[in-house]
N, C-alpha and C positions, 0 to 999 in steps of 0.2 A: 504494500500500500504506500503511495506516494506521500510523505509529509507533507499536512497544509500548508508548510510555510513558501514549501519550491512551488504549489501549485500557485499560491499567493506572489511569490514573485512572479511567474512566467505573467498570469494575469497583471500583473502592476506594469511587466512591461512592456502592453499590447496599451493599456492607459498614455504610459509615458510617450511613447513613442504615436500616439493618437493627439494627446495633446502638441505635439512638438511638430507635426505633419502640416497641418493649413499654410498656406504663402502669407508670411505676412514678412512686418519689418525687421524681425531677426534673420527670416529665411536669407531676405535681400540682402543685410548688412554680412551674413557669413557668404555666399555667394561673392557678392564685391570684394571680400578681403582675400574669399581662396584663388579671386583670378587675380587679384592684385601682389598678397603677398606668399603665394603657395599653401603648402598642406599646413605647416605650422600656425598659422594664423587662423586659419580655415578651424582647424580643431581646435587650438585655442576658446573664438569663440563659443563653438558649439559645446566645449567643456564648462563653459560658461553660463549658457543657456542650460544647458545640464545641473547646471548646480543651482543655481536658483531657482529649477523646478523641484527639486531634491528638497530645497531648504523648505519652501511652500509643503510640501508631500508633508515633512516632518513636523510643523506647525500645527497640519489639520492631524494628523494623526495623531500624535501626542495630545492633542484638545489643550493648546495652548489658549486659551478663549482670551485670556488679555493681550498678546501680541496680536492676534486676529483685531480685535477689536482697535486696535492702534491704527494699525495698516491700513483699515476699512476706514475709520474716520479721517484719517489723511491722504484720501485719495486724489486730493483736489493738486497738493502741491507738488504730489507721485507724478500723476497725469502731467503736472505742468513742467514738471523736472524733463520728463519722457519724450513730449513733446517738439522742447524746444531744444533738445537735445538729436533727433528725429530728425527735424528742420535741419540744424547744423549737416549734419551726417549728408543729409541731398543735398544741400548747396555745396558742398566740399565735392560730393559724388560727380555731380551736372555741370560746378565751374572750371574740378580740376581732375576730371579724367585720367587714370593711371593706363596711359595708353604705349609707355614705353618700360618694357621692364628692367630697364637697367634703374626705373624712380620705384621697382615694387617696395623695395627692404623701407629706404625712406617713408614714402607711403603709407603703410600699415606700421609702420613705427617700432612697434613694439610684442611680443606675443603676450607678453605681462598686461599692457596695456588695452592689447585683446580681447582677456581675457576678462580683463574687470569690468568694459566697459559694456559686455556683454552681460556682466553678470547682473551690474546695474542697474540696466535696460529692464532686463527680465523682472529684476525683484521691482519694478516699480508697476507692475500689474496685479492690485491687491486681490479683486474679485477672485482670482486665479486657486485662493485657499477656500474661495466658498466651492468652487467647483471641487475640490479634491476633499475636501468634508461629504460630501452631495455624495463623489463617490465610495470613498472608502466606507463609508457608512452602508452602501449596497452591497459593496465585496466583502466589508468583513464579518465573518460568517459567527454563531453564538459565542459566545465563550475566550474571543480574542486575546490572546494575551500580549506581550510587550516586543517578542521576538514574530508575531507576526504583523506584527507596525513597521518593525524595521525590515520585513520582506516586504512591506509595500514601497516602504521608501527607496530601498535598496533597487525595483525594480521598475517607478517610478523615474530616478535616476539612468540606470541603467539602459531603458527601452528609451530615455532621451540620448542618450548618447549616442545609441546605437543608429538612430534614425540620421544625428547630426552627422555622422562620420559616414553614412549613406551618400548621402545630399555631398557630402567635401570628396569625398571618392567621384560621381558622377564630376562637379564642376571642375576638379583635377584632370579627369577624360578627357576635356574640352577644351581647358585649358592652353595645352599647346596649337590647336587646330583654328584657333580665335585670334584673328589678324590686329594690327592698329586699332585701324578703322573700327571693326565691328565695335571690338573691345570700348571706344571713346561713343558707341550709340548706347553700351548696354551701360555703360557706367550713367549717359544723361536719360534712360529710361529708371534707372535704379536712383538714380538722383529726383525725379519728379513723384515717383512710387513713395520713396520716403520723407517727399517732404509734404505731400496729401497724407499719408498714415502720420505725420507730426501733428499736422494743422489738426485729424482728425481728434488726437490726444490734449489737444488746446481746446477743444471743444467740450471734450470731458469734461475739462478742469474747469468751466466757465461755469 
Protein backbone atom coordinates (compact mmCIF):
# COMPACT_ATOMS: atom_id res chain seq x y z
CA UNK A 1 0.00 0.00 0.00
CA UNK A 2 1.34 3.20 -1.02
CA UNK A 3 1.90 5.93 1.93
CA UNK A 4 -0.50 8.97 1.80
CA UNK A 5 2.11 11.18 2.15
CA UNK A 6 3.89 10.08 -1.70
CA UNK A 7 0.30 9.87 -2.97
CA UNK A 8 -0.10 13.50 -1.24
CA UNK A 9 2.85 14.70 -2.90
CA UNK A 10 2.43 13.35 -6.45
CA UNK A 11 -1.15 15.20 -6.10
CA UNK A 12 0.47 18.52 -4.72
CA UNK A 13 2.58 18.29 -7.70
CA UNK A 14 -0.11 18.14 -10.46
CA UNK A 15 -1.41 21.59 -8.12
CA UNK A 16 1.92 23.19 -8.34
CA UNK A 17 2.68 22.63 -11.50
CA UNK A 18 -1.23 23.68 -12.57
CA UNK A 19 -0.92 26.62 -10.69
CA UNK A 20 2.43 27.68 -12.38
CA UNK A 21 1.01 26.79 -16.09
CA UNK A 22 -1.32 29.81 -17.25
CA UNK A 23 0.92 32.63 -19.42
CA UNK A 24 1.10 35.33 -17.42
CA UNK A 25 3.80 37.81 -16.35
CA UNK A 26 6.39 35.54 -14.61
CA UNK A 27 5.89 33.04 -17.68
CA UNK A 28 7.05 36.21 -20.00
CA UNK A 29 9.67 37.60 -17.43
CA UNK A 30 11.47 33.90 -17.35
CA UNK A 31 11.06 33.52 -21.10
CA UNK A 32 12.82 37.05 -21.72
CA UNK A 33 15.72 36.25 -19.25
CA UNK A 34 16.35 32.60 -20.76
CA UNK A 35 16.77 34.18 -24.27
CA UNK A 36 18.55 36.96 -22.86
CA UNK A 37 20.75 35.58 -20.34
CA UNK A 38 20.65 31.54 -20.94
CA UNK A 39 19.71 28.43 -18.69
CA UNK A 40 21.04 30.06 -15.49
CA UNK A 41 18.94 32.93 -15.26
CA UNK A 42 16.01 31.16 -16.93
CA UNK A 43 16.06 28.62 -13.73
CA UNK A 44 17.13 31.13 -11.52
CA UNK A 45 13.94 32.78 -11.98
CA UNK A 46 11.79 29.87 -12.14
CA UNK A 47 13.59 28.76 -8.63
CA UNK A 48 12.09 31.76 -7.80
CA UNK A 49 8.75 31.51 -8.63
CA UNK A 50 9.02 28.16 -7.15
CA UNK A 51 9.75 29.28 -3.83
CA UNK A 52 7.38 31.65 -3.40
CA UNK A 53 4.61 29.32 -4.31
CA UNK A 54 6.24 26.89 -1.75
CA UNK A 55 6.26 29.70 0.86
CA UNK A 56 2.30 30.52 0.02
CA UNK A 57 1.66 26.34 0.17
CA UNK A 58 3.40 26.54 3.62
CA UNK A 59 1.27 29.58 5.20
CA UNK A 60 -2.18 27.85 4.13
CA UNK A 61 -1.16 24.62 5.20
CA UNK A 62 0.20 25.33 8.54
CA UNK A 63 -3.09 27.73 9.10
CA UNK A 64 -0.83 30.60 9.73
CA UNK A 65 -4.22 32.68 9.96
CA UNK A 66 -2.26 35.89 11.17
CA UNK A 67 0.31 36.15 8.25
CA UNK A 68 -2.77 35.28 5.95
CA UNK A 69 -4.40 37.97 7.31
CA UNK A 70 -1.41 40.53 6.86
CA UNK A 71 -0.90 39.63 3.34
CA UNK A 72 -4.60 39.97 2.47
CA UNK A 73 -5.00 43.25 4.07
CA UNK A 74 -2.12 44.67 2.21
CA UNK A 75 -2.88 43.85 -0.81
CA UNK A 76 -3.28 47.26 -2.13
CA UNK A 77 0.46 48.22 -1.68
CA UNK A 78 1.57 44.34 -2.99
CA UNK A 79 -0.53 45.13 -6.18
CA UNK A 80 1.01 48.57 -6.26
CA UNK A 81 4.66 47.37 -5.58
CA UNK A 82 3.94 44.47 -8.60
CA UNK A 83 2.75 46.68 -10.66
CA UNK A 84 4.95 49.28 -11.15
CA UNK A 85 7.57 47.16 -10.98
CA UNK A 86 5.79 45.13 -14.01
CA UNK A 87 5.62 48.53 -15.86
CA UNK A 88 9.47 48.86 -15.37
CA UNK A 89 10.24 45.30 -16.59
CA UNK A 90 8.30 46.34 -20.27
CA UNK A 91 9.65 49.45 -20.67
CA UNK A 92 13.26 48.09 -20.13
CA UNK A 93 11.90 44.88 -22.35
CA UNK A 94 10.39 47.23 -25.54
CA UNK A 95 13.12 50.38 -25.10
CA UNK A 96 16.17 48.13 -24.72
CA UNK A 97 15.88 44.96 -26.51
CA UNK A 98 18.64 42.22 -25.78
CA UNK A 99 19.17 41.75 -29.36
CA UNK A 100 22.96 41.10 -29.25
CA UNK A 101 24.33 38.44 -27.18
CA UNK A 102 27.43 39.57 -26.48
CA UNK A 103 24.98 42.44 -23.91
CA UNK A 104 23.15 38.96 -22.52
CA UNK A 105 25.50 38.50 -19.19
CA UNK A 106 25.00 42.47 -18.65
CA UNK A 107 21.50 42.35 -19.37
CA UNK A 108 20.19 39.81 -16.99
CA UNK A 109 22.69 41.07 -14.44
CA UNK A 110 22.68 38.81 -12.12
CA UNK A 111 21.31 35.14 -11.25
CA UNK A 112 21.01 36.24 -7.56
CA UNK A 113 19.37 39.12 -8.72
CA UNK A 114 17.11 36.66 -10.76
CA UNK A 115 16.34 35.09 -8.44
CA UNK A 116 14.82 37.50 -5.84
CA UNK A 117 13.23 39.44 -8.14
CA UNK A 118 11.38 36.65 -9.12
CA UNK A 119 10.63 35.76 -5.88
CA UNK A 120 9.22 39.20 -5.01
CA UNK A 121 7.01 39.21 -7.89
CA UNK A 122 5.45 36.14 -6.95
CA UNK A 123 5.16 36.75 -3.18
CA UNK A 124 3.38 39.98 -3.98
CA UNK A 125 0.10 37.98 -5.09
CA UNK A 126 -1.76 37.46 -1.63
CA UNK A 127 -5.03 35.83 -2.95
CA UNK A 128 -2.66 33.04 -4.10
CA UNK A 129 -2.90 31.60 -0.14
CA UNK A 130 -6.63 31.76 -0.26
CA UNK A 131 -6.50 29.49 -3.31
CA UNK A 132 -4.10 26.85 -1.60
CA UNK A 133 -6.28 26.97 1.67
CA UNK A 134 -9.48 26.22 -0.86
CA UNK A 135 -7.40 23.49 -1.94
CA UNK A 136 -5.45 21.70 0.46
CA UNK A 137 -8.57 21.74 2.57
CA UNK A 138 -10.09 19.27 -0.52
CA UNK A 139 -6.84 17.05 -0.71
CA UNK A 140 -6.23 16.61 2.75
CA UNK A 141 -7.99 13.63 3.59
CA UNK A 142 -9.27 12.86 7.62
CA UNK A 143 -6.87 12.74 10.17
CA UNK A 144 -3.93 14.85 8.44
CA UNK A 145 -1.00 15.14 10.21
CA UNK A 146 2.09 17.60 10.06
CA UNK A 147 4.37 15.26 7.69
CA UNK A 148 1.52 15.35 5.36
CA UNK A 149 1.59 19.31 5.04
CA UNK A 150 4.85 19.04 4.40
CA UNK A 151 4.13 16.52 1.34
CA UNK A 152 1.88 19.16 0.08
CA UNK A 153 4.21 21.63 0.25
CA UNK A 154 7.11 19.74 -0.77
CA UNK A 155 5.00 18.93 -3.92
CA UNK A 156 3.57 22.14 -4.33
CA UNK A 157 7.14 23.39 -4.71
CA UNK A 158 8.33 20.61 -6.52
CA UNK A 159 5.52 20.31 -9.44
CA UNK A 160 6.50 24.36 -9.68
CA UNK A 161 9.76 23.78 -10.48
CA UNK A 162 9.32 21.17 -12.55
CA UNK A 163 6.99 22.94 -14.91
CA UNK A 164 9.52 26.16 -14.68
CA UNK A 165 12.42 24.20 -15.96
CA UNK A 166 9.98 22.75 -18.70
CA UNK A 167 9.09 26.07 -20.06
CA UNK A 168 13.49 27.07 -19.70
CA UNK A 169 14.40 23.61 -21.59
CA UNK A 170 11.75 24.44 -24.49
CA UNK A 171 12.83 28.42 -24.73
CA UNK A 172 16.70 27.08 -24.55
CA UNK A 173 15.46 24.89 -27.89
CA UNK A 174 14.89 28.11 -29.41
CA UNK A 175 17.10 29.96 -28.33
CA UNK A 176 19.86 29.47 -30.63
CA UNK A 177 17.53 29.36 -33.85
CA UNK A 178 16.19 33.11 -32.97
CA UNK A 179 17.91 35.67 -35.17
CA UNK A 180 18.59 39.67 -34.03
CA UNK A 181 15.63 40.75 -35.48
CA UNK A 182 13.05 38.21 -34.23
CA UNK A 183 14.60 38.39 -30.97
CA UNK A 184 14.21 42.62 -30.65
CA UNK A 185 10.01 41.83 -31.86
CA UNK A 186 9.75 39.35 -29.18
CA UNK A 187 11.54 41.24 -26.47
CA UNK A 188 8.98 44.77 -27.70
CA UNK A 189 5.93 42.02 -27.77
CA UNK A 190 7.03 40.83 -24.14
CA UNK A 191 7.78 44.59 -23.36
CA UNK A 192 3.99 45.61 -24.17
CA UNK A 193 2.41 42.18 -22.49
CA UNK A 194 4.18 43.21 -19.37
CA UNK A 195 3.42 46.53 -19.08
CA UNK A 196 -0.62 45.91 -19.72
CA UNK A 197 -0.23 42.94 -16.98
CA UNK A 198 1.52 46.17 -14.62
CA UNK A 199 -1.16 48.66 -15.44
CA UNK A 200 -3.58 45.80 -14.83
CA UNK A 201 -1.96 45.39 -11.09
CA UNK A 202 -2.26 49.33 -10.68
CA UNK A 203 -5.72 48.67 -11.02
CA UNK A 204 -5.95 46.36 -8.39
CA UNK A 205 -4.37 48.56 -6.16
CA UNK A 206 -6.79 51.54 -6.81
Amino acid sequence: MVPVEIVTFIKSCGIGAAIAAPVGPMCLLLMRRTLAGGAGFGLATGAGIAVGDGLYALVAALGLTAVMHFMLAHQRPLHLTAGAFLIYLGWRAFFHPVADPRRDAAEARSVGTAFGSALLLTLTNPPTIVSFVAVFTALGPPGFNGWGSLAMVGGVFAGSLLWWLFVTTLVLAARHAVGPHARRWIDRVAGVALGVLGAAELRRAI
